[in-house]
N, CA, C and O atoms as a GROMACS GRO file, in nm:
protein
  540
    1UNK      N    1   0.998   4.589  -6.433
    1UNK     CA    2   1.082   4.699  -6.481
    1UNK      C    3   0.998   4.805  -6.551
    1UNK      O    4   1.028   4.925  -6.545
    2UNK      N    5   0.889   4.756  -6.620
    2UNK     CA    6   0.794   4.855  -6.708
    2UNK      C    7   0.742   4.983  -6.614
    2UNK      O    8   0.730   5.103  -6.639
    3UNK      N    9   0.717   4.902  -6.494
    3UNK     CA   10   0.621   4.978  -6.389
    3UNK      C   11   0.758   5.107  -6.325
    3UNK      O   12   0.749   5.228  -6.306
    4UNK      N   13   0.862   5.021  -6.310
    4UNK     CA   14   0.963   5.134  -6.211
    4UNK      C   15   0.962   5.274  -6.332
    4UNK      O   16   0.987   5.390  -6.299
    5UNK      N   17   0.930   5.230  -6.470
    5UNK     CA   18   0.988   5.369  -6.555
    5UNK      C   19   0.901   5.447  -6.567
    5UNK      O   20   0.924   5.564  -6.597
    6UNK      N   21   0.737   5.385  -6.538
    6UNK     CA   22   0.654   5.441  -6.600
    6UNK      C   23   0.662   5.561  -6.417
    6UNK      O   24   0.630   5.680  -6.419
    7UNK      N   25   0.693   5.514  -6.335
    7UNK     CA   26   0.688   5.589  -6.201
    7UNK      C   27   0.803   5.718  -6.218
    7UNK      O   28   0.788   5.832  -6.174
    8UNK      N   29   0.912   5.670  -6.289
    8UNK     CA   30   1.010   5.778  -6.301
    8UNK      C   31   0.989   5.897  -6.401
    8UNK      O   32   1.044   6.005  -6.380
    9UNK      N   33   0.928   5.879  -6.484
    9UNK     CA   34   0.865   5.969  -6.599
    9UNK      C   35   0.782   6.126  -6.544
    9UNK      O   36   0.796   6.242  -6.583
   10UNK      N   37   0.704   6.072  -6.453
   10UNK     CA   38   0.655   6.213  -6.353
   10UNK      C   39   0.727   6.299  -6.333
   10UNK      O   40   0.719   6.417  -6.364
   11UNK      N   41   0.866   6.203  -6.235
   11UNK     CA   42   0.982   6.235  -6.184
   11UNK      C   43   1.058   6.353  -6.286
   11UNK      O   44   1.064   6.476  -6.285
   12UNK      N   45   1.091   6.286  -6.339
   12UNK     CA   46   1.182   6.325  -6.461
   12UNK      C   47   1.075   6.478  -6.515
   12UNK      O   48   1.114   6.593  -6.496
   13UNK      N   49   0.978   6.455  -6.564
   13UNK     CA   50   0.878   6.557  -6.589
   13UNK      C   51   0.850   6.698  -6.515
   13UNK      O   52   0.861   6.808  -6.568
   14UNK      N   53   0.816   6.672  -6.396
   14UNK     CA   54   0.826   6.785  -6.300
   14UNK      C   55   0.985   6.821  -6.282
   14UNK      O   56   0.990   6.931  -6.226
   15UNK      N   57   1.104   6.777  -6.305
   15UNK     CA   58   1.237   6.833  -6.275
   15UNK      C   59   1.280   6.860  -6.433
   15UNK      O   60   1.393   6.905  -6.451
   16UNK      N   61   1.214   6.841  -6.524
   16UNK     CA   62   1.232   6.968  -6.657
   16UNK      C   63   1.167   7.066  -6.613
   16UNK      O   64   1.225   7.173  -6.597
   17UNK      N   65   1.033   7.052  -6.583
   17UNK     CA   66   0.961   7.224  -6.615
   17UNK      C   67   1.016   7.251  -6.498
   17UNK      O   68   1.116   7.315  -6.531
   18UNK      N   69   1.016   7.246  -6.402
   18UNK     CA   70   1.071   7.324  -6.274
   18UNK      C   71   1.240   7.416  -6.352
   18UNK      O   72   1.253   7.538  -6.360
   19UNK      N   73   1.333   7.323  -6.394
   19UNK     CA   74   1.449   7.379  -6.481
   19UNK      C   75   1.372   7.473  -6.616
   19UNK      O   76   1.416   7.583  -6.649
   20UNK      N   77   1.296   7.430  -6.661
   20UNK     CA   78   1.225   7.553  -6.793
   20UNK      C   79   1.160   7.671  -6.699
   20UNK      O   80   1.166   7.786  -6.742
   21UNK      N   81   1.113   7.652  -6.603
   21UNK     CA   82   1.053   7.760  -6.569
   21UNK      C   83   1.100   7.860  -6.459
   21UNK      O   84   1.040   7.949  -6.398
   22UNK      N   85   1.216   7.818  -6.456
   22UNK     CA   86   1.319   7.881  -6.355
   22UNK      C   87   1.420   7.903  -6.357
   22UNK      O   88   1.498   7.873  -6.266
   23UNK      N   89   1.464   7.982  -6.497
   23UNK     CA   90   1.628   7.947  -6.550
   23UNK      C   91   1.651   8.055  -6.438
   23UNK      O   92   1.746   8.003  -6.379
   24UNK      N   93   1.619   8.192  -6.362
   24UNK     CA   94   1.731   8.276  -6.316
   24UNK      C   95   1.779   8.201  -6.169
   24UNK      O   96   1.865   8.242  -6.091
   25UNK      N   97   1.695   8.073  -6.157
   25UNK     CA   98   1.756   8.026  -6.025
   25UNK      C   99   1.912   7.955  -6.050
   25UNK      O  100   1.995   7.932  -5.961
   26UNK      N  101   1.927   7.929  -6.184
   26UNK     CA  102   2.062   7.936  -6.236
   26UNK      C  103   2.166   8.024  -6.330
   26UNK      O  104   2.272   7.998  -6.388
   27UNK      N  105   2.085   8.137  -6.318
   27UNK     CA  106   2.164   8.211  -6.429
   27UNK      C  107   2.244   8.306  -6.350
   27UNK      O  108   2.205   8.328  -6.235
   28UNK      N  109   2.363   8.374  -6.399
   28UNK     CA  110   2.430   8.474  -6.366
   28UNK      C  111   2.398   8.594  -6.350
   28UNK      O  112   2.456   8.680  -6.416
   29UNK      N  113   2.299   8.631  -6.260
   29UNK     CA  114   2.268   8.752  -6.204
   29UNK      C  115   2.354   8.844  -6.173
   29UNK      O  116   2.381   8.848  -6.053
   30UNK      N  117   2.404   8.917  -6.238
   30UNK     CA  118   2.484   9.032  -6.207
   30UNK      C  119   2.423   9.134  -6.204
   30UNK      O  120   2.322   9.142  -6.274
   31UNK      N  121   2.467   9.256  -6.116
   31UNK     CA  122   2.401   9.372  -6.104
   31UNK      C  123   2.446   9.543  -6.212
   31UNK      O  124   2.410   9.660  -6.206
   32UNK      N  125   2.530   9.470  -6.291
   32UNK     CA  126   2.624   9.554  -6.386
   32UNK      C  127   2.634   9.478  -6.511
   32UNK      O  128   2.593   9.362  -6.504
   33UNK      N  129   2.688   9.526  -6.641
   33UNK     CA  130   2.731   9.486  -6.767
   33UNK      C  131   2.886   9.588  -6.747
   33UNK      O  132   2.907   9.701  -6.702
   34UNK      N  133   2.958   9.501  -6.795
   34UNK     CA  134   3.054   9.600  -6.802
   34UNK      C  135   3.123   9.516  -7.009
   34UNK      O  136   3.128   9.407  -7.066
   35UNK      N  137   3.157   9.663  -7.035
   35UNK     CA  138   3.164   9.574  -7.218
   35UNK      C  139   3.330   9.652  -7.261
   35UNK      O  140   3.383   9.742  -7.195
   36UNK      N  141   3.372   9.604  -7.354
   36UNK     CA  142   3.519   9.640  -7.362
   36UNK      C  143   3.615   9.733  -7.240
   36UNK      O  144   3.678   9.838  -7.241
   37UNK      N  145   3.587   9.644  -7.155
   37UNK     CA  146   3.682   9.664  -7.012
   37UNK      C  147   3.634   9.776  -6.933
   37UNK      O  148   3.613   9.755  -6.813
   38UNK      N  149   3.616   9.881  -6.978
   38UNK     CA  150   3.581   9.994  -6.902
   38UNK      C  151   3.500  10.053  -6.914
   38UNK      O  152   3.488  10.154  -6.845
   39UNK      N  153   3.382  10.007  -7.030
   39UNK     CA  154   3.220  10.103  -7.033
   39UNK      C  155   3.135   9.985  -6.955
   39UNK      O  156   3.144   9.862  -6.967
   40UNK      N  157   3.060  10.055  -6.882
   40UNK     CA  158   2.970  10.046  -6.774
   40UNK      C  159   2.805  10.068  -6.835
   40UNK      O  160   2.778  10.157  -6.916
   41UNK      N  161   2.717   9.984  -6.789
   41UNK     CA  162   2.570  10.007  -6.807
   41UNK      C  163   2.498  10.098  -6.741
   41UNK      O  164   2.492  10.095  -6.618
   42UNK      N  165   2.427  10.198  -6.820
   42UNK     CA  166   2.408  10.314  -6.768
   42UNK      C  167   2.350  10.349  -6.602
   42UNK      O  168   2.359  10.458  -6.547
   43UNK      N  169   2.291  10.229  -6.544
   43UNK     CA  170   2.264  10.252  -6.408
   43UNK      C  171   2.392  10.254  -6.304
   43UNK      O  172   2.394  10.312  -6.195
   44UNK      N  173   2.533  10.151  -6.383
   44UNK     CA  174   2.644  10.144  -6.256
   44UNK      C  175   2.662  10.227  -6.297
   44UNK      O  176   2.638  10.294  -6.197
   45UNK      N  177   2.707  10.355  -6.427
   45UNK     CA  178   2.763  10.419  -6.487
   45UNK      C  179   2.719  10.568  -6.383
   45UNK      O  180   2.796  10.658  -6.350
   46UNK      N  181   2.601  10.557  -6.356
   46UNK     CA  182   2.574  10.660  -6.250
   46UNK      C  183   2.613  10.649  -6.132
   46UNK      O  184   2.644  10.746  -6.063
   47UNK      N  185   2.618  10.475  -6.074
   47UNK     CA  186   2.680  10.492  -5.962
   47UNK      C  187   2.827  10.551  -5.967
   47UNK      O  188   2.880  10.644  -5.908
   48UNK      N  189   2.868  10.467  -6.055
   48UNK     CA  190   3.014  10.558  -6.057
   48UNK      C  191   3.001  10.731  -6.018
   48UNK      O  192   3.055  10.798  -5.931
   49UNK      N  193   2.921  10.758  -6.106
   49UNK     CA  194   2.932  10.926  -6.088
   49UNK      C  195   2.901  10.958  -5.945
   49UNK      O  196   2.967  11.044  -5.886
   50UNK      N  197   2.787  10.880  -5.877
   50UNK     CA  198   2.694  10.961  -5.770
   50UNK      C  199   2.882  10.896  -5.668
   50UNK      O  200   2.932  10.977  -5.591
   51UNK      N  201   2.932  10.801  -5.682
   51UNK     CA  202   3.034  10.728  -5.597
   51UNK      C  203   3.125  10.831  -5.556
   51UNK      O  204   3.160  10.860  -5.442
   52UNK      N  205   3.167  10.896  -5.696
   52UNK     CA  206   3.302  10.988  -5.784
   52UNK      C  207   3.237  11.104  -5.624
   52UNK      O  208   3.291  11.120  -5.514
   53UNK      N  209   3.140  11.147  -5.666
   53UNK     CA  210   3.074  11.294  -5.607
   53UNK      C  211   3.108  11.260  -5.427
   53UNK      O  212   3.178  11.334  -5.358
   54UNK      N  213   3.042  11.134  -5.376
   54UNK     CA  214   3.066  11.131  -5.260
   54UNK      C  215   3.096  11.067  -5.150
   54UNK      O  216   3.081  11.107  -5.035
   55UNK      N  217   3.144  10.952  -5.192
   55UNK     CA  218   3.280  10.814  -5.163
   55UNK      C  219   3.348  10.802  -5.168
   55UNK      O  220   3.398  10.716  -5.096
   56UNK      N  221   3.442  10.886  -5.278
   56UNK     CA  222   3.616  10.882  -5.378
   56UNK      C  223   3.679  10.953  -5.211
   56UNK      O  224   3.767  10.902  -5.142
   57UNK      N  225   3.624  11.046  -5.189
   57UNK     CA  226   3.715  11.137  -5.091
   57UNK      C  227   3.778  11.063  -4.956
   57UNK      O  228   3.873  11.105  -4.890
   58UNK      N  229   3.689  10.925  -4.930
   58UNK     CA  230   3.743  10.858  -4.834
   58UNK      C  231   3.770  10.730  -4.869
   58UNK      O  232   3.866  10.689  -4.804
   59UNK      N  233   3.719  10.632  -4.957
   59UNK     CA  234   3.687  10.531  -5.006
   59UNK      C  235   3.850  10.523  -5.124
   59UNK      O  236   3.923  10.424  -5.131
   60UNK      N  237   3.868  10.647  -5.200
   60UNK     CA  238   3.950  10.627  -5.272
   60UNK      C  239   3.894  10.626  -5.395
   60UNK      O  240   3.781  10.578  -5.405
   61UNK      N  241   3.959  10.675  -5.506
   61UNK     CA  242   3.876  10.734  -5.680
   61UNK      C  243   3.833  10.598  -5.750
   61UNK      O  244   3.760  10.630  -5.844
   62UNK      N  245   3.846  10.463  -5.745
   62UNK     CA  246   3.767  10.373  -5.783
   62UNK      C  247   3.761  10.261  -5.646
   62UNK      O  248   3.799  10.146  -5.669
   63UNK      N  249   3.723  10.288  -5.538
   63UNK     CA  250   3.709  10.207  -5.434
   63UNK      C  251   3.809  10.160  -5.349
   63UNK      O  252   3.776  10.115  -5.239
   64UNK      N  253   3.976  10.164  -5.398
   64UNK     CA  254   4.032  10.102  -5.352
   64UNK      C  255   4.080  10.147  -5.199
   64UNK      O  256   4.184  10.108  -5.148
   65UNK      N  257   4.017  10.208  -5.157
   65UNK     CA  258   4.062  10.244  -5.032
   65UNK      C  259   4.184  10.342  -4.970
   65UNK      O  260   4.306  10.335  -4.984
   66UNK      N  261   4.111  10.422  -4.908
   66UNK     CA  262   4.256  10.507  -4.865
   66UNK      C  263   4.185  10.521  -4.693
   66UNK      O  264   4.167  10.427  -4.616
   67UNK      N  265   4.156  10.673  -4.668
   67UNK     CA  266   4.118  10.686  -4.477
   67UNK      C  267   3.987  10.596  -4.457
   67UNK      O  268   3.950  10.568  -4.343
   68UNK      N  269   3.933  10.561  -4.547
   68UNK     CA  270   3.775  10.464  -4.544
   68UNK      C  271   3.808  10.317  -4.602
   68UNK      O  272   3.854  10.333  -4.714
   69UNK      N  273   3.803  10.201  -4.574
   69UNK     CA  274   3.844  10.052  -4.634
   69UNK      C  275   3.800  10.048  -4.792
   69UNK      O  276   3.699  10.094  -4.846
   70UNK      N  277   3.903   9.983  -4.844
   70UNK     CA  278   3.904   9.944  -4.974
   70UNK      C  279   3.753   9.873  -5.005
   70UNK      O  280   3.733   9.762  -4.956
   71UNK      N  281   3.639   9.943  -5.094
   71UNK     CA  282   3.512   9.864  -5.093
   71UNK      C  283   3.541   9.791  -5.196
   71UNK      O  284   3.425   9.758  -5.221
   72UNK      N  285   3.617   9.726  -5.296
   72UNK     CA  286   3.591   9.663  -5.396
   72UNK      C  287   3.656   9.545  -5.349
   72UNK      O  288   3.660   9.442  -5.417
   73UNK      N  289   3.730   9.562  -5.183
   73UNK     CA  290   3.705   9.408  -5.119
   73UNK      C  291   3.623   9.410  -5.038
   73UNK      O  292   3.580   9.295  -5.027
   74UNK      N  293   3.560   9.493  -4.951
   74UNK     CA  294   3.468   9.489  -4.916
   74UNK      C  295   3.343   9.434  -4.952
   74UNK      O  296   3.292   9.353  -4.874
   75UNK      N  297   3.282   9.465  -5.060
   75UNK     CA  298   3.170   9.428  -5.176
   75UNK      C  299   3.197   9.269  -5.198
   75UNK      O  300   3.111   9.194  -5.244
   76UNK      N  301   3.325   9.228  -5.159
   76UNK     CA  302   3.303   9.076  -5.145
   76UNK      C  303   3.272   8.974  -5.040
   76UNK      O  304   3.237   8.857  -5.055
   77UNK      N  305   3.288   9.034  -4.945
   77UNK     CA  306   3.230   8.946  -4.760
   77UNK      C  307   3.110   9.009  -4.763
   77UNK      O  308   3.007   8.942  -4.759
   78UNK      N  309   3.103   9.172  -4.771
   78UNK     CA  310   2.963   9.189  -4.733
   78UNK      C  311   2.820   9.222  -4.794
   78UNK      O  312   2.824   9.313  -4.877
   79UNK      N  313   2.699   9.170  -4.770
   79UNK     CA  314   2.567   9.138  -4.851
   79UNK      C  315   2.547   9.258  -4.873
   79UNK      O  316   2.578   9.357  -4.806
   80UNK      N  317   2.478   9.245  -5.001
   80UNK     CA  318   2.433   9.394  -5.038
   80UNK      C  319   2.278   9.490  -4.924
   80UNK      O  320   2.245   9.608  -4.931
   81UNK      N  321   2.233   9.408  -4.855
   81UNK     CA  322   2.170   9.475  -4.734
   81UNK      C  323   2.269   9.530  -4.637
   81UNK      O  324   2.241   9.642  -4.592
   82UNK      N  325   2.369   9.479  -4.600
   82UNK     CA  326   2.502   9.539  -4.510
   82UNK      C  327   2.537   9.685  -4.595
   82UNK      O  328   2.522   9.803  -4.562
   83UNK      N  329   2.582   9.631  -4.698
   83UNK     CA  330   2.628   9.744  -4.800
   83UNK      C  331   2.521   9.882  -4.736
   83UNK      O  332   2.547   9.975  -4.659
   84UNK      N  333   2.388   9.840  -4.813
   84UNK     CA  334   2.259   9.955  -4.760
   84UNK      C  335   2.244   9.986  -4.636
   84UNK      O  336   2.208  10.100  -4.610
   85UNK      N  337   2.263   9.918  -4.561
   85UNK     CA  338   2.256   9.922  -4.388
   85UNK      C  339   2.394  10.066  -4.335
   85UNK      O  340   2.389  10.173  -4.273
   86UNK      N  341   2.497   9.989  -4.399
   86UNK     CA  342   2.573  10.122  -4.363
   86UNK      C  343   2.562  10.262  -4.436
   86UNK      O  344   2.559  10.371  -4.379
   87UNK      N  345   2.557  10.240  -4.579
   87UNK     CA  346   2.537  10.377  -4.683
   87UNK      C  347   2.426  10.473  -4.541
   87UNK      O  348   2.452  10.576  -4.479
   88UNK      N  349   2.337  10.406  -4.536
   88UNK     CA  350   2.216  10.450  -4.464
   88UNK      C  351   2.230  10.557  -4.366
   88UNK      O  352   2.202  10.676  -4.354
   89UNK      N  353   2.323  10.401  -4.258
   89UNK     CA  354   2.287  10.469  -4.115
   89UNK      C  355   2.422  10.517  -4.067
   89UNK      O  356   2.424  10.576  -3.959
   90UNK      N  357   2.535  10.501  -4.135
   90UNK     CA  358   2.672  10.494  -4.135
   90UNK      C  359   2.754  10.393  -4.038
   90UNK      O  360   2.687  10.290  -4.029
   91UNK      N  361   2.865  10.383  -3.967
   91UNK     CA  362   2.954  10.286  -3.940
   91UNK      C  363   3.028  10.332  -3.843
   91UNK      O  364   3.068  10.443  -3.876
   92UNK      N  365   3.069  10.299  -3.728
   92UNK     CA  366   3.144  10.310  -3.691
   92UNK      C  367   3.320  10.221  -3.654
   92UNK      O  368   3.324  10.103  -3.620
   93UNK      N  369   3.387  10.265  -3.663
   93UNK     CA  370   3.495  10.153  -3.670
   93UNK      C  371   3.608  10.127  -3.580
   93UNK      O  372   3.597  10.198  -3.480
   94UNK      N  373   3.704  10.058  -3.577
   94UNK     CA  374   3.820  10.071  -3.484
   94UNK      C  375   3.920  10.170  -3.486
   94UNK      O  376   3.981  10.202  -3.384
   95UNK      N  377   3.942  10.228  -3.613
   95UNK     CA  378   3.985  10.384  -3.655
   95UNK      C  379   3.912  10.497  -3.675
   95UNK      O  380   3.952  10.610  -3.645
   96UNK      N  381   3.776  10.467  -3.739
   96UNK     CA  382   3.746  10.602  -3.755
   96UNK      C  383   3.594  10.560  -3.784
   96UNK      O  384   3.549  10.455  -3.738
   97UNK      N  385   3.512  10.653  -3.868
   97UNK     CA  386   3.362  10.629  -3.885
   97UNK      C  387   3.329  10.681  -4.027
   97UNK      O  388   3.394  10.750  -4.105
   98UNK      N  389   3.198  10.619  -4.035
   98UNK     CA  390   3.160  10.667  -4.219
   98UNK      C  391   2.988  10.718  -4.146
   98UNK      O  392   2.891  10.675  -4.084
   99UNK      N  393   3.050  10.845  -4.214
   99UNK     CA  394   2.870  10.916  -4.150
   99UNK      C  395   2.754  10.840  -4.249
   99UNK      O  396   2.763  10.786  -4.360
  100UNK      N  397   2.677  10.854  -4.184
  100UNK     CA  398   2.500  10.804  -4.230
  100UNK      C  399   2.485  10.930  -4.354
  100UNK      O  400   2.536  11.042  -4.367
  101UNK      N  401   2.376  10.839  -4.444
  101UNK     CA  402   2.381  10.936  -4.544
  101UNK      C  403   2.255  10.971  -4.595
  101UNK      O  404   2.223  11.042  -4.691
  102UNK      N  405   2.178  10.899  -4.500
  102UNK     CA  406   1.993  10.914  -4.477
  102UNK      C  407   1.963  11.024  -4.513
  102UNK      O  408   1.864  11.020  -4.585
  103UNK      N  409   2.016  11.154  -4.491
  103UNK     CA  410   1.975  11.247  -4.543
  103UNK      C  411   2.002  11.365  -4.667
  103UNK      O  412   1.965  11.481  -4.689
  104UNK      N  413   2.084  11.265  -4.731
  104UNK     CA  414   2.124  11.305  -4.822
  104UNK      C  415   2.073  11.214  -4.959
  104UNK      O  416   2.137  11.119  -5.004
  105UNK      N  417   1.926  11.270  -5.022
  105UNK     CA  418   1.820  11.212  -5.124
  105UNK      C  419   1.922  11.152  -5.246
  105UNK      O  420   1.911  11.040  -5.294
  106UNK      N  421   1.985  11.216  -5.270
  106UNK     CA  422   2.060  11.165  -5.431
  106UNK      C  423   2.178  11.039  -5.339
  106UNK      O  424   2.209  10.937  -5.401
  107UNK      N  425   2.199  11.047  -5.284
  107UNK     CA  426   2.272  10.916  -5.241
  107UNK      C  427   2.198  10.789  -5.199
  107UNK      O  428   2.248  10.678  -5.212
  108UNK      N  429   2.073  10.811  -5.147
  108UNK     CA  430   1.990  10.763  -5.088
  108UNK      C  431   1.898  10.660  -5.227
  108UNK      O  432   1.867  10.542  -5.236
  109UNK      N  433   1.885  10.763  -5.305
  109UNK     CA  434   1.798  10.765  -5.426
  109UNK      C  435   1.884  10.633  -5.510
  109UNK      O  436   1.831  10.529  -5.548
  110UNK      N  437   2.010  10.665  -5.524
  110UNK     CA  438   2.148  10.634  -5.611
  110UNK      C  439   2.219  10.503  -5.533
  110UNK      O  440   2.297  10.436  -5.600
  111UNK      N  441   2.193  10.464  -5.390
  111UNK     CA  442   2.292  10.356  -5.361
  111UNK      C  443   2.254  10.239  -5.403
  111UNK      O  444   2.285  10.152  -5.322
  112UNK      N  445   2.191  10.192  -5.512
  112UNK     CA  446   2.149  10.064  -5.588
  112UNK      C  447   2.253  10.034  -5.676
  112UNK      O  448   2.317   9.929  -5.680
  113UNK      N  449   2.274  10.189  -5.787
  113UNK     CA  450   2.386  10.223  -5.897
  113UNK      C  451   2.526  10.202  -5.816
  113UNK      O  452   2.621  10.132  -5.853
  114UNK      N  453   2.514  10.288  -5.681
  114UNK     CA  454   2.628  10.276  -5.607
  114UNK      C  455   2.675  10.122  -5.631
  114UNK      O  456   2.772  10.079  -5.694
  115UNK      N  457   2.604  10.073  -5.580
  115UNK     CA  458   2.646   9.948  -5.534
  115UNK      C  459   2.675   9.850  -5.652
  115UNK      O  460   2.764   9.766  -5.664
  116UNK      N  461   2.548   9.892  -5.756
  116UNK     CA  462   2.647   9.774  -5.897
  116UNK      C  463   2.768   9.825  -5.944
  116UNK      O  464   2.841   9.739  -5.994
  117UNK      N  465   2.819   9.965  -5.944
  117UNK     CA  466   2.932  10.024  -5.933
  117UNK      C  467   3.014   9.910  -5.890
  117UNK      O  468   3.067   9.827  -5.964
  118UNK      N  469   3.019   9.918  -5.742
  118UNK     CA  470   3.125   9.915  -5.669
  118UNK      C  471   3.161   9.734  -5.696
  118UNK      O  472   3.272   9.686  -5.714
  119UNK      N  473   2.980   9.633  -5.687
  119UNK     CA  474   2.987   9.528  -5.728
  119UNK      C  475   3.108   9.492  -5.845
  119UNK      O  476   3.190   9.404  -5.822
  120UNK      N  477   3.109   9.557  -5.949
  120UNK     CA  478   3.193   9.532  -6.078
  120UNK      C  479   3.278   9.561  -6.016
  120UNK      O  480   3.336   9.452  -6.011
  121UNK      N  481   3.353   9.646  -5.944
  121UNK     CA  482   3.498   9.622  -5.900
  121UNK      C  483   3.490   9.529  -5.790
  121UNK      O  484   3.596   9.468  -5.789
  122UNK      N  485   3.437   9.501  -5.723
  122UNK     CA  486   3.467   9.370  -5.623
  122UNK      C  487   3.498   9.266  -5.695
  122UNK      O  488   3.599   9.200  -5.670
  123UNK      N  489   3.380   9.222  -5.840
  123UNK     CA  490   3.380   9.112  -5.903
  123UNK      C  491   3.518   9.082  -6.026
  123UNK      O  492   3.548   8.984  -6.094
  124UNK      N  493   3.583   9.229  -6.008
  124UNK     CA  494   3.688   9.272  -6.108
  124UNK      C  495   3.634   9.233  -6.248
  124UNK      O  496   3.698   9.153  -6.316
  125UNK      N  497   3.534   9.279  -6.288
  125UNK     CA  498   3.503   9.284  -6.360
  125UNK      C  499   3.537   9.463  -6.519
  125UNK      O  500   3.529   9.486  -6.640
  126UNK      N  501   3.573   9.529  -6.383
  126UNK     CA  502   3.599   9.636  -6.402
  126UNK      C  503   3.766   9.691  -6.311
  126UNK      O  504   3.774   9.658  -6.192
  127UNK      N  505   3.841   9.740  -6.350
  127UNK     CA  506   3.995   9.775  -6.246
  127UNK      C  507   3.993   9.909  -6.197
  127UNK      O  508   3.895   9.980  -6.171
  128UNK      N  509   4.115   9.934  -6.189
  128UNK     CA  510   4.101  10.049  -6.141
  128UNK      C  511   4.121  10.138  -6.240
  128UNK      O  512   4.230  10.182  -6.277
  129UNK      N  513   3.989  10.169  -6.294
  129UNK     CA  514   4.012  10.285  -6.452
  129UNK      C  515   3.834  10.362  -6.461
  129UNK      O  516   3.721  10.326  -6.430
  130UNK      N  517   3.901  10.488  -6.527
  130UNK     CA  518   3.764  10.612  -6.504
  130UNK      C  519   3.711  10.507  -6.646
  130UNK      O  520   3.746  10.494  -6.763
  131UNK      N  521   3.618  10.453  -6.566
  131UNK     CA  522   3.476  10.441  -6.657
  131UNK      C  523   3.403  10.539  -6.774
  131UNK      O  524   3.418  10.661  -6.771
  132UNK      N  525   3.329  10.476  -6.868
  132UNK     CA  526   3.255  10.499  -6.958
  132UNK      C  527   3.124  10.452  -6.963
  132UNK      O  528   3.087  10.336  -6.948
  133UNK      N  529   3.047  10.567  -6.988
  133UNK     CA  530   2.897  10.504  -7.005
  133UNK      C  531   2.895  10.373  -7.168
  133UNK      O  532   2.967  10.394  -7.266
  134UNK      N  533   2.841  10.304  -7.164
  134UNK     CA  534   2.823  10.222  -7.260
  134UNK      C  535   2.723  10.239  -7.353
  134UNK      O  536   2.604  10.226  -7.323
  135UNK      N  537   2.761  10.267  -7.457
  135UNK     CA  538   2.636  10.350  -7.605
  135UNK      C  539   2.532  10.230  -7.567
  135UNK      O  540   2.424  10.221  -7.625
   0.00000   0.00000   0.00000
C-alpha cells in the first residue's frame, strides 16, 4: 500500500500545478463587463456606438432584429469567427442580404467592440436598454 501512494503523489502533483497554472482554462471569459445593468466596459461601450452608427438600421436599436435577424440570438449558435466572417464579407440569405463591410475601416477596425456589444445581449447580460459607458 506504501508503494501505490508514493506512485499517486506525482499524480496528484502534476494535476495541481497544471490547475495553478491554468486557471483561464476554467475561468469565465467574457468579452464584456457589464455593472449596474446597463453600463458597459469601455471597449463594448464603443461597440455599442460603432453598432448604434451602422447595424441599428437593419439589425434593430439594441440587436433585436427587425429587416436583418435578431443578433442577440444570433450571437448564441454562431462563433465569433462566423460573426467576423460575415461583418467582413457580408451574407446572403433566403430574404434578403447584409452587405460586406471590408471596406468600411471604422467597422472593420471596431467589430471586436461590435461583437462584445452584441455578446452581452446574446448572454443577456445586458436587455434591451441605451447603454452607458462605465466610470
Amino acid at each position: 500500500m506504501l508503494f501505490q501512494l508514493k506512485s499517486i503523489k506525482p499524480v496528484l502533483l502534476s494535476a495541481t500545478l497544471l490547475l495553478i497554472s491554468a486557471p483561464s482554462v476554467f475561468a469565465d471569459d467574457k468579452p464584456y463587463t457589464v455593472t449596474n445593468g446597463n453600463e458597459l466596459d469601455a471597449s463594448s461601450y464603443a461597440g455599442f456606438k460603432l453598432y448604434r452608427n451602422f447595424c441599428a438600421r437593419c439589425h434593430g436599436t439594441y440587436g433585436q432584429g427587425m429587416v436583418g435577424p435578431n443578433l442577440a440570438e444570433s450571437l448564441k449558435v454562431i462563433s465569433k469567427d462566423e460573426f467576423f466572417n460575415t461583418v467582413e464579407h457580408g451574407k446572403t440569405g433566403t430574404i434578403g442580404s447584409m452587405p460586406a463591410w471590408s471596406s468600411n475601416a471604422k467597422v472593420m477596425k471596431g467589430r471586436e467592440d461590435i461583437y462584445n456589444y452584441l455578446k452581452a445581449r446574446a448572454d443577456g447580460a445586458i436587455g434591451e436598454v441605451k447603454p452607458k459607458k462605465a466610470n
